[in-house]
ROTI-168553 format. One record per residue (C-alpha): residue number from 1; residue in one letter; chain; z, x, y. Coordinates in Angstrom, 3 decimals, decimal comma. Each point is the difference from the previous one (the first is absolute). Example, Ala and Ser with C-alpha at 12.3 -4.5 7.8 and 13.67 -1.06 7.14 Angstrom:
% ROTI-168553
<atom num="1" residu="a" chaine="A" pz="7,800" px="12,300" py="-4,500"/>
<atom num="2" residu="s" chaine="A" pz="-0,660" px="1,370" py="3,440"/>
***
This chain:
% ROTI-168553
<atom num="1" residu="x" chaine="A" pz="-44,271" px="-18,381" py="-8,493"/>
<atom num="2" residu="x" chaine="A" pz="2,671" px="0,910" py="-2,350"/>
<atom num="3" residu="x" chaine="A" pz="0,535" px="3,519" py="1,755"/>
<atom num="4" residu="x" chaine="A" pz="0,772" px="-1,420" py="3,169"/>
<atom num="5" residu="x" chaine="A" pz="2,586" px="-2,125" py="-1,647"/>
<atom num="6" residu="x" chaine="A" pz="1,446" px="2,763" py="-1,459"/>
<atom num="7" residu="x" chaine="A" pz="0,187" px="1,888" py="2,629"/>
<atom num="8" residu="x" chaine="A" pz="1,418" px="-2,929" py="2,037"/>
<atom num="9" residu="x" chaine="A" pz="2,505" px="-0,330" py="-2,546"/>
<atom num="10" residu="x" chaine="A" pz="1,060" px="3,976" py="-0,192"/>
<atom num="11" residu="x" chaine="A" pz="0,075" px="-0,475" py="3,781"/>
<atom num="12" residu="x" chaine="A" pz="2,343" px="-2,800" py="-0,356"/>
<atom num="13" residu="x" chaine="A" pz="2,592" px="1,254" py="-2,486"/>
<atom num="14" residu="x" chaine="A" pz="0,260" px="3,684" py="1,943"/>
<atom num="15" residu="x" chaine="A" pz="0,539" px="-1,701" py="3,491"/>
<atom num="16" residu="x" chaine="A" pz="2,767" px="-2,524" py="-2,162"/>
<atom num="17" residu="x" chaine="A" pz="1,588" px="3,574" py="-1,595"/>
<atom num="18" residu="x" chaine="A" pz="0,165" px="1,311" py="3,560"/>
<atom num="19" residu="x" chaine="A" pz="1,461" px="-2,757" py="1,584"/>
<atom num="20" residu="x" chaine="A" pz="2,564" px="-0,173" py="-3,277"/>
<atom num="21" residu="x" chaine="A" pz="0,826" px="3,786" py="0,383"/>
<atom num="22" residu="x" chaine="A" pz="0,776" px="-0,523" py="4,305"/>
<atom num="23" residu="x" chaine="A" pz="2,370" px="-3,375" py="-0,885"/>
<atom num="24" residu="x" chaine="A" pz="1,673" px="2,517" py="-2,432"/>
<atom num="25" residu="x" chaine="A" pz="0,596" px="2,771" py="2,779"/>
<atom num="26" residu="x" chaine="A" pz="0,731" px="-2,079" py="2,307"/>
<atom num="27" residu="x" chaine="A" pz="2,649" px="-2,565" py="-1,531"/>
<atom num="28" residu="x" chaine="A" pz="3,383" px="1,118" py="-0,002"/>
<atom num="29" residu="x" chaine="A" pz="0,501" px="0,118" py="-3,817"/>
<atom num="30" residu="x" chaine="A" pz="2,716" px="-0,267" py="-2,708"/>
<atom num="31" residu="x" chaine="A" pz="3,435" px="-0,854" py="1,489"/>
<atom num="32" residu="x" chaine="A" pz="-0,881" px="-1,054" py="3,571"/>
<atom num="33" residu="x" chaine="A" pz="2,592" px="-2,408" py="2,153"/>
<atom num="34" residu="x" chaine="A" pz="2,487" px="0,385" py="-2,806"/>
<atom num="35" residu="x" chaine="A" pz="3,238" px="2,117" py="0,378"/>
<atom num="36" residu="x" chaine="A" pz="-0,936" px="3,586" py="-1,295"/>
<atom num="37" residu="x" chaine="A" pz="2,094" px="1,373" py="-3,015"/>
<atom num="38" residu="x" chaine="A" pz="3,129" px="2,423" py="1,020"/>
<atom num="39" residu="x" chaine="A" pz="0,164" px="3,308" py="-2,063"/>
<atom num="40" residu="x" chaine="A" pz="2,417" px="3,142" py="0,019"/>
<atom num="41" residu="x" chaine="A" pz="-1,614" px="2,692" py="-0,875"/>
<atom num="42" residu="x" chaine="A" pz="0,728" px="4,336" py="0,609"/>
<atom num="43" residu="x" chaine="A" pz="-1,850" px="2,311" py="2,673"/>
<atom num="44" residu="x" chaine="A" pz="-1,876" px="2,372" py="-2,391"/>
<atom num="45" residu="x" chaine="A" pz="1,272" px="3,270" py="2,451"/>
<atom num="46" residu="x" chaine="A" pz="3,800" px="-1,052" py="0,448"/>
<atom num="47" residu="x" chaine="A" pz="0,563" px="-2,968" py="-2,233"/>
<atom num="48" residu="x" chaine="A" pz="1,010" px="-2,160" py="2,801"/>
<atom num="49" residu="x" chaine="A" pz="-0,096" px="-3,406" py="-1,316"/>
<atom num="50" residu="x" chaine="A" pz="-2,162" px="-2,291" py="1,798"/>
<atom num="51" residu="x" chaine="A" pz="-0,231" px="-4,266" py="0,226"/>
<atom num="52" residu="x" chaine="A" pz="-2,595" px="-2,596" py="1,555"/>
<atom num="53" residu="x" chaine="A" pz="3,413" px="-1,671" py="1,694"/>
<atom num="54" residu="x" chaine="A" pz="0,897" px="2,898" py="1,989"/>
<atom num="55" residu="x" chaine="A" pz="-3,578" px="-0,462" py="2,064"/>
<atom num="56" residu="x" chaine="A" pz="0,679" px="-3,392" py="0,821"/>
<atom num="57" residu="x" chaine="A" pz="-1,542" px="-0,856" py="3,645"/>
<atom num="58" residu="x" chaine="A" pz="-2,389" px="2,998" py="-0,659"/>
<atom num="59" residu="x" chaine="A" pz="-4,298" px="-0,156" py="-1,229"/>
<atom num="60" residu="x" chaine="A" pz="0,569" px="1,519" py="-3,215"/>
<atom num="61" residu="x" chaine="A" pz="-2,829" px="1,980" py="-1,492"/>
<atom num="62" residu="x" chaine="A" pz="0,151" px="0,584" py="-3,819"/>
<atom num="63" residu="x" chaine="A" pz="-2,384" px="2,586" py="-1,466"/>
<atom num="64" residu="x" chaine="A" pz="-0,374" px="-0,225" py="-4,102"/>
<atom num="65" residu="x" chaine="A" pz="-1,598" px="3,513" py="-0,916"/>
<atom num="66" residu="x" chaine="A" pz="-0,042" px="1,694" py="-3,249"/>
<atom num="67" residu="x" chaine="A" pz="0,297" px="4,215" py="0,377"/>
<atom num="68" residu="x" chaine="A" pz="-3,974" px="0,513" py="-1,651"/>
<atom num="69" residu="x" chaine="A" pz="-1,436" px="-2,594" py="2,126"/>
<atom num="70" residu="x" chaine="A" pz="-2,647" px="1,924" py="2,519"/>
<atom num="71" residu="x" chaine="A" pz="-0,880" px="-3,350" py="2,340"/>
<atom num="72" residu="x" chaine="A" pz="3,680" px="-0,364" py="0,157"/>
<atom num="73" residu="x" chaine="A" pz="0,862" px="3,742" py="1,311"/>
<atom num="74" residu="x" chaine="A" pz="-2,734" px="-0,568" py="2,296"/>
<atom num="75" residu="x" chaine="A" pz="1,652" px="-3,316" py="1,885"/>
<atom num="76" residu="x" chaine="A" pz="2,682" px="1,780" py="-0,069"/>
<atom num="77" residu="x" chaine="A" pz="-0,259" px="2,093" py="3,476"/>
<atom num="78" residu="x" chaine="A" pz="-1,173" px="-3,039" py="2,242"/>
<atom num="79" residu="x" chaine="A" pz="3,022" px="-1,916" py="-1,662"/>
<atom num="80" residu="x" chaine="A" pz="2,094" px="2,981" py="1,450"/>
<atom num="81" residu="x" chaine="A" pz="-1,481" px="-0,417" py="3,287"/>
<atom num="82" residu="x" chaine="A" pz="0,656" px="-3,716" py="0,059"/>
<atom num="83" residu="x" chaine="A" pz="3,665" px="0,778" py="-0,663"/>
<atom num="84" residu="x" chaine="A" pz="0,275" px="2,325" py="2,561"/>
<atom num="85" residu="x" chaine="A" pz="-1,960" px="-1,709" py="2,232"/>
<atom num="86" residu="x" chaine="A" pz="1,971" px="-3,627" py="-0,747"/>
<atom num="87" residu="x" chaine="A" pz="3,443" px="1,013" py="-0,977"/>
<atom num="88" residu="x" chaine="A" pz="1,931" px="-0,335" py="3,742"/>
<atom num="89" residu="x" chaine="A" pz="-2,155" px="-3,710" py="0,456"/>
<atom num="90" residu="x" chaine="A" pz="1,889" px="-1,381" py="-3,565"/>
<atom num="91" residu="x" chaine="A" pz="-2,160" px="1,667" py="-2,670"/>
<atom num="92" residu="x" chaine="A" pz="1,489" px="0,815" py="-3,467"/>
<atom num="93" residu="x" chaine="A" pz="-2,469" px="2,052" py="-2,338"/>
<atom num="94" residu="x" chaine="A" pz="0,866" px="0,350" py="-3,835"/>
<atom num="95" residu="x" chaine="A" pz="-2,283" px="1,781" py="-2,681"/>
<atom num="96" residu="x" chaine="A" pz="1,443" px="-1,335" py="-3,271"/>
<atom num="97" residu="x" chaine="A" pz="-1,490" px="2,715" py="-2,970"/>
<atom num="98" residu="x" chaine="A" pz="-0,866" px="-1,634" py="-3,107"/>
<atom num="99" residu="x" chaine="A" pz="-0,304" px="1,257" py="-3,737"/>
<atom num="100" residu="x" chaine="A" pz="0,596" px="3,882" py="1,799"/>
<atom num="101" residu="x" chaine="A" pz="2,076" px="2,757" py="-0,740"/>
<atom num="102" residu="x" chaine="A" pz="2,551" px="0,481" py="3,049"/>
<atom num="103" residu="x" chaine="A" pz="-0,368" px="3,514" py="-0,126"/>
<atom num="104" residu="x" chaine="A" pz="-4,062" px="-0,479" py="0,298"/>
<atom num="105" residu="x" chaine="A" pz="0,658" px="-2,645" py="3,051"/>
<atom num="106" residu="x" chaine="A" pz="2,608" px="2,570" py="1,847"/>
<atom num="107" residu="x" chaine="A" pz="-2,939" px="2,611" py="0,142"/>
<atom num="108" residu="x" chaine="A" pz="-1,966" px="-2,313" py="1,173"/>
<atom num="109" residu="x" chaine="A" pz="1,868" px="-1,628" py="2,882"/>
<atom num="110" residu="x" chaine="A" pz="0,698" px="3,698" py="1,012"/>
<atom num="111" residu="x" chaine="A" pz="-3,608" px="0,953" py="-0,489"/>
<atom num="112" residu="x" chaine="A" pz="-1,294" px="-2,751" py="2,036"/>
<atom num="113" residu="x" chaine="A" pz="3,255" px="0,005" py="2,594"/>
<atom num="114" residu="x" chaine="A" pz="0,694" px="-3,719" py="-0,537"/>
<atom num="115" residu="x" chaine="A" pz="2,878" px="-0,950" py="2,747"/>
<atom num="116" residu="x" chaine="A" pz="0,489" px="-3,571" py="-1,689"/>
<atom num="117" residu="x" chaine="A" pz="2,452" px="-0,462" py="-2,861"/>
<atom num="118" residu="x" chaine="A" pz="-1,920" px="-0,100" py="-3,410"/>
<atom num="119" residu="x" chaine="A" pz="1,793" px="-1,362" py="-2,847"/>
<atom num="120" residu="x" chaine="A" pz="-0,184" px="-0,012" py="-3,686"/>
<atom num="121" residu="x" chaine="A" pz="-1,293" px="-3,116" py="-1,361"/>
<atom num="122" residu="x" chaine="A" pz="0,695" px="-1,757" py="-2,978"/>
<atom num="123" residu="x" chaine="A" pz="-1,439" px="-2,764" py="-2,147"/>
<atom num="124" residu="x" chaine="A" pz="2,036" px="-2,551" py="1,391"/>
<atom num="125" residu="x" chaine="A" pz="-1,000" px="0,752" py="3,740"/>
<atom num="126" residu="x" chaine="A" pz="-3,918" px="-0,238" py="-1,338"/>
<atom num="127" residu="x" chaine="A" pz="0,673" px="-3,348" py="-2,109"/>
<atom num="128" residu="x" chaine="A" pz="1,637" px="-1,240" py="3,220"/>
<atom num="129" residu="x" chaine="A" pz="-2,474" px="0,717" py="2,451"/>
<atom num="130" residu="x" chaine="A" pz="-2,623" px="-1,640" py="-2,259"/>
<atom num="131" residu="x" chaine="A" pz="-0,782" px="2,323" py="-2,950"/>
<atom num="132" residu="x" chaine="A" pz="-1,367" px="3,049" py="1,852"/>
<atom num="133" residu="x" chaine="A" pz="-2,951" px="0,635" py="-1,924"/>
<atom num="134" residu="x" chaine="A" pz="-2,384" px="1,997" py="2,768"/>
<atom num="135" residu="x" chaine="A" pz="0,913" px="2,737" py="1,902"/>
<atom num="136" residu="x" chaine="A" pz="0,742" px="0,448" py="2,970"/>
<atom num="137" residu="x" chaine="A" pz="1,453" px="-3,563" py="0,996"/>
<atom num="138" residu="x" chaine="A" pz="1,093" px="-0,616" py="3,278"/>
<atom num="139" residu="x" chaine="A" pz="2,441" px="-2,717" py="0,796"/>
<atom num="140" residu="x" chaine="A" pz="0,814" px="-0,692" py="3,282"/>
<atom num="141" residu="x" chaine="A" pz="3,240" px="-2,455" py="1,058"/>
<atom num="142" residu="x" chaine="A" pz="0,651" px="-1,744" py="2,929"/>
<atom num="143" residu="x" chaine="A" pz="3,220" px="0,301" py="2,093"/>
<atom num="144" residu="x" chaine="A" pz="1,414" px="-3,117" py="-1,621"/>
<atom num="145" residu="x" chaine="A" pz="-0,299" px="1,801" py="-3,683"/>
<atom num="146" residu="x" chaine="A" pz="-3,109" px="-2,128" py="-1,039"/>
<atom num="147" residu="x" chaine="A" pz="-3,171" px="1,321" py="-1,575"/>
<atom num="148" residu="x" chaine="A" pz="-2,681" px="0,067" py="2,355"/>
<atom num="149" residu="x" chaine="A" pz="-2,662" px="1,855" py="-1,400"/>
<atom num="150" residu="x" chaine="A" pz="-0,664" px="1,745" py="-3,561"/>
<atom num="151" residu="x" chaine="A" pz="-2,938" px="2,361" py="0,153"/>
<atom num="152" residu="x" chaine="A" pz="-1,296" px="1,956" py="-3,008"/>
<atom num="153" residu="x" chaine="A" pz="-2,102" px="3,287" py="0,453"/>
<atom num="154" residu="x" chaine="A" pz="-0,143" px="2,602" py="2,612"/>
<atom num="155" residu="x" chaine="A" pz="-0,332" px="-1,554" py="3,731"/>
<atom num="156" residu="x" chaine="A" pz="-0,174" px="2,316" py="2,640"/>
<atom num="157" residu="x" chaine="A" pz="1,969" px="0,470" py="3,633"/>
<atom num="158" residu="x" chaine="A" pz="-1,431" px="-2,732" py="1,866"/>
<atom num="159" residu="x" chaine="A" pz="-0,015" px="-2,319" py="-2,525"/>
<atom num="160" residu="x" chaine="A" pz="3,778" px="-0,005" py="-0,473"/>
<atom num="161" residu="x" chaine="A" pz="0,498" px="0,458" py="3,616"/>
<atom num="162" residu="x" chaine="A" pz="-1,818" px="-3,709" py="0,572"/>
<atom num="163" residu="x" chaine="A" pz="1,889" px="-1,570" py="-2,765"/>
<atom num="164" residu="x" chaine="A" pz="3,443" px="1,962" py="1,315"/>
<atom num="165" residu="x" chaine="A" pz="0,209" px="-0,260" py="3,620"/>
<atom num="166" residu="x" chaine="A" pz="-0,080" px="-4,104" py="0,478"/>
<atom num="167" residu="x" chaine="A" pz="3,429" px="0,019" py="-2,506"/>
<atom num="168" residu="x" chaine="A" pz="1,657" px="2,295" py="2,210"/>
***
């Protein structure tokens, strides 16, 4: 009798974890509905400087990445796509490189042929954005400048696409 109740009970608290993990996914995380923090900040390849304000009445994508993070030079290709893709229907892609050596992040925007601007970040930019602590971290910004969604880890194409497309 006491096995089945605690395998009822193991039962129980993995189907509670799952359902904790999907609400997680799925809810729209730190920031969202409030106004989304402006920056200026330089293209790593021509030092262009860069601000949230000049997007305004665009989607916004912001891409946190750090130059040795593998999951994050993997989304990195299907985030090119969606910018090219997006861009002439009011898309704005940013890649915002954290805690990396410019030199390192040139090589690899060349490397991977990136055709969005990515920027040097600073600690400010991560503090403001809600203490970037996992890489990558996608924020995504409505056409009014408002946080709409805050994602952490590595999505991939059609996952952004759905949580894109119905902002544009």
């Amino acid at each position: 009798m006491a096995h089945k109740s605690f395998r009822l009970s193991w039962t129980m608290a993995r189907m509670l974890m799952v359902a904790v993990c999907v609400l997680a996914l799925a809810s729209p995380g730190w920031g969202a509905g409030k106004a989304a923090p402006n920056f200026s900040l330089k293209d790593v390849l021509q030092g262009k400087e860069y601000s949230l304000s000049q997007f305004k009445g665009k989607v916004v994508v912001i891409n946190f990445f750090t130059f040795f993070c593998g999951p994050c030079r993997d989304e990195m290709p299907d985030l090119n796509q969606i910018h090219n893709e997006l861009k002439g229907k009011g898309l704005q892609m940013l890649g915002i490189a954290l805690s990396s050596d410019p030199t390192q992040i040139r090589f690899l925007v060349k490397q991977l042929g990136l055709e969005y601007p990515v920027l040097t970040g600073n600690d400010k930019v991560s503090d403001d954005y809600g203490s970037i602590a996992v890489v990558p971290t996608t924020v995504i910004i409505d056409k009014e400048g408002n946080v709409a969604q805050r994602i952490e880890g590595t999505r991939k194409k059609a996952v952004f696409m759905k949580l894109i497309e119905p902002l544009l």
